[in-house]
N, C-alpha and C positions, 0 to 999 in steps of 0.2 A: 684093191678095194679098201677103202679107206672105213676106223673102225667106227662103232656104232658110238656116239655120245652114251654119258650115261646122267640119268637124274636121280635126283634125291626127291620125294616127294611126301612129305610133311603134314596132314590135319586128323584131327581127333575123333572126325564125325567117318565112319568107316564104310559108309555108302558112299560117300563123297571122295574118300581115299581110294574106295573100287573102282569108281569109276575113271577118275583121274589114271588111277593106273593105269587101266586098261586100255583109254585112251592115247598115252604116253608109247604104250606098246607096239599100237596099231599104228601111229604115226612111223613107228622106226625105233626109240630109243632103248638102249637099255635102264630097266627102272626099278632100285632099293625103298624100299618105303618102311614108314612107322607113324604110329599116331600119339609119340610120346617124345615130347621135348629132350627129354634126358638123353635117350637113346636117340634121337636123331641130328643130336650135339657129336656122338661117338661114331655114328656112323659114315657122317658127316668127314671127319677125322681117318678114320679105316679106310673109304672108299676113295676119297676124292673126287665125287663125283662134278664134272664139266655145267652141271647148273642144280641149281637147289629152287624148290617153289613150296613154301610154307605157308602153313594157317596162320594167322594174327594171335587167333584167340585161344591156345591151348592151356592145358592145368597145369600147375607146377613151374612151368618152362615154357614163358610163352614168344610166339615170332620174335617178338623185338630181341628178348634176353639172348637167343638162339642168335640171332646175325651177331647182334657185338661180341658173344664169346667166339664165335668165327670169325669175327672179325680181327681178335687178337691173337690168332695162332697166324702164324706165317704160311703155312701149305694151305689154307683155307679162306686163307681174307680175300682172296682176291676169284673167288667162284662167285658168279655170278648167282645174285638173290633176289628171287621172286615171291610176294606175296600174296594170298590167295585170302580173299576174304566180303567179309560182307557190311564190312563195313563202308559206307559209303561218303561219310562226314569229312570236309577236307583239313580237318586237325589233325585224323589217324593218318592221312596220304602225308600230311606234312611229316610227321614225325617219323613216318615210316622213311621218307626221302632222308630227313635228317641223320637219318639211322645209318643209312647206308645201303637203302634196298634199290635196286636195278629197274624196280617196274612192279607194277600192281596188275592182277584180277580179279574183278569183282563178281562172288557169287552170285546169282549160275552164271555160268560161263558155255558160252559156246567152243566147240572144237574150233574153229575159222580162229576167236579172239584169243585157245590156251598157242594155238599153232604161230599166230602175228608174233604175240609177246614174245615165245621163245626164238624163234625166227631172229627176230629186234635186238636180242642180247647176244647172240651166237653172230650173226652177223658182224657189229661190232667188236667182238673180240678177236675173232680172224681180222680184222682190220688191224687192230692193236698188236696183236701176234705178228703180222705181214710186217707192220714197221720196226719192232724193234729185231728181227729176224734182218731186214737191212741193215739195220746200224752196228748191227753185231757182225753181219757180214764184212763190212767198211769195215770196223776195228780190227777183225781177224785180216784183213788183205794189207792193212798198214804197219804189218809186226810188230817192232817195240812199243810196248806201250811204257808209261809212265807209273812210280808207285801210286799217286793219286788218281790215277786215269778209273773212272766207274766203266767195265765190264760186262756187257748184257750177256747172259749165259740163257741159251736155251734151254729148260729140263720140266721132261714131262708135255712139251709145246707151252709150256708157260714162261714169262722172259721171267729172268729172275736179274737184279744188278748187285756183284759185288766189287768196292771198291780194290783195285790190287794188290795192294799194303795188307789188305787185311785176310788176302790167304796163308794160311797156316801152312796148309803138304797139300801137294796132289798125286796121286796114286795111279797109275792107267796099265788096263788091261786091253792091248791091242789100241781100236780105232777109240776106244772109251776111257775117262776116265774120271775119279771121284775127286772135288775141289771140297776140303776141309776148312770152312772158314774159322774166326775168333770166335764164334759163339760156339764152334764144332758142329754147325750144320754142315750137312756132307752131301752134294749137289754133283747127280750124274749127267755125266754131257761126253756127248760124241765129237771127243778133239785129244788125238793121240799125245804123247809126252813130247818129243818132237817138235810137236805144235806150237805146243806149252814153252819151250826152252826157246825155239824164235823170236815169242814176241817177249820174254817176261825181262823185265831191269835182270842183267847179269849180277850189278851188286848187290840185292835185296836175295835172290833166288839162285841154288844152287841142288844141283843133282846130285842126290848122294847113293842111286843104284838105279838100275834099267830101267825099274817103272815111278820111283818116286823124287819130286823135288819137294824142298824143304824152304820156308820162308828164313834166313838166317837170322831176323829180328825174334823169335820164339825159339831159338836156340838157349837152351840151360847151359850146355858144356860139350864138350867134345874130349873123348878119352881115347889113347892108342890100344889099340886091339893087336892082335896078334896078324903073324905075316902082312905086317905094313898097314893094317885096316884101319878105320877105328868105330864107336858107338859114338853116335847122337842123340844127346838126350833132349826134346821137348819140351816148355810149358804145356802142362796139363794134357801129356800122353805118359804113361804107366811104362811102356817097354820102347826102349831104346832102339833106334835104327843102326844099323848094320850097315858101313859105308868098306866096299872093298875099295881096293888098289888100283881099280880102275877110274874108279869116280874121287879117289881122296886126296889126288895131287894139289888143289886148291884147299884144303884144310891143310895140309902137311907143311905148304905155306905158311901158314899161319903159324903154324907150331915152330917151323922156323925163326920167323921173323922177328 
């Protein structure tokens, strides 16, 4: 049983909020609402809800302000954004399109036209999901990949692309595990370590314990630890890794050579 979508559902007028709920409910979805810009910029952010459908016209923080600042977070640019409004002038629709918005409602709204629109955007993104969920499969069935080669990682069902050069460490617990990129965003995906060491350039990446590889371009230094070990110190990580005896015969190379 596949899970419930959820919405975000956004206007300031709170009979119109009710309803919308309600109806949101009744179709199937799971539904977070507010009638306050500020607070549905945050919730926004908190929930991750699968689509957002907002007023134009609210105080403070209104539609527009709200999509662009979602717009420039990374976990939220890419949710789909519906407007709900009453305005009807084709300057607001443009600007609304320019903005970044997905599709418009125009108050009142029938159930048939909130059901089409959401239908319209959700359809399309399982389409976009369905392809890049191929190409990621392609990349994963052709092993090595390249330091430049871009990466589609599945997380959350959203594709996300990071180029390979730019993972920092990846960490895995079992079937899963966390890709730390250069910004230190940290991106869960169902692809054991294993996986990881297949396909990634042997010269760029190295295994320095059972669950983590280590990008060697982010490497600070490397220092002998005791019973043959040694620490690994990273750009911009605080506590050093732990590299035994089993994984440190290609550093001890190095110290060699």
């Amino acid at each position: 049983m596949s899970k419930a979508k959820k919405i975000l559902a956004i206007d300031d007028d709170r009979d119109i909020l009710k309803t919308l709920v309600q109806l949101l409910k009744l179709i199937g979805y799971v539904v977070v609402s507010t009638d306050n810009g500020v607070e549905a910029i945050e919730l926004a952010k908190k929930e991750l809800p699968d689509l957002i459908i907002c007023d134009i016209a609210l105080p403070v923080v209104d539609g527009y302000s709200i999509l662009k600042t979602l717009g420039q977070n990374e976990q939220t640019a890419s949710i789909p954004f519906i407007f709900l409004t009453a305005k009807t002038e084709v300057k607001d629709i443009r600007k609304g399109m320019e903005a970044g918005a997905d599709d418009y409602i125009l108050k009142p709204f029938t159930m048939e036209e909130l059901i089409t629109s959401i239908n319209l955007r959700f359809d399309k993104l399982d389409k976009i999901k369905s392809k890049f969920e191929e190409i990621a499969q392609y990349q994963h069935s052709n092993k090595k990949l390249k330091r430049d080669s871009h990466l589609i990682l599945i997380v959350n069902n959203q594709p996300e692309t990071v180029v390979v050069e730019n993972i920092k460490i990846i960490t895995s617990s079992d079937q899963y595990s966390t890709v730390q990129t250069i910004h230190n965003k940290k991106l869960l995906v169902r692809k054991s370590l294993s996986d990881w060491e297949e396909c990634l350039p042997e010269e760029l990446f190295l295994r320095v314990h059972r669950s983590t590889i280590i990008n060697l371009n982010f490497v600070e230094k490397f220092e002998k630890w005791f019973n043959g070990g040694f620490l690994v110190f990273m750009k911009e990580i605080k506590e050093p890794f732990e590299v035994s005896r089993r994984y440190g015969q290609k550093i001890k190379s190095m110290f060699d050579s």
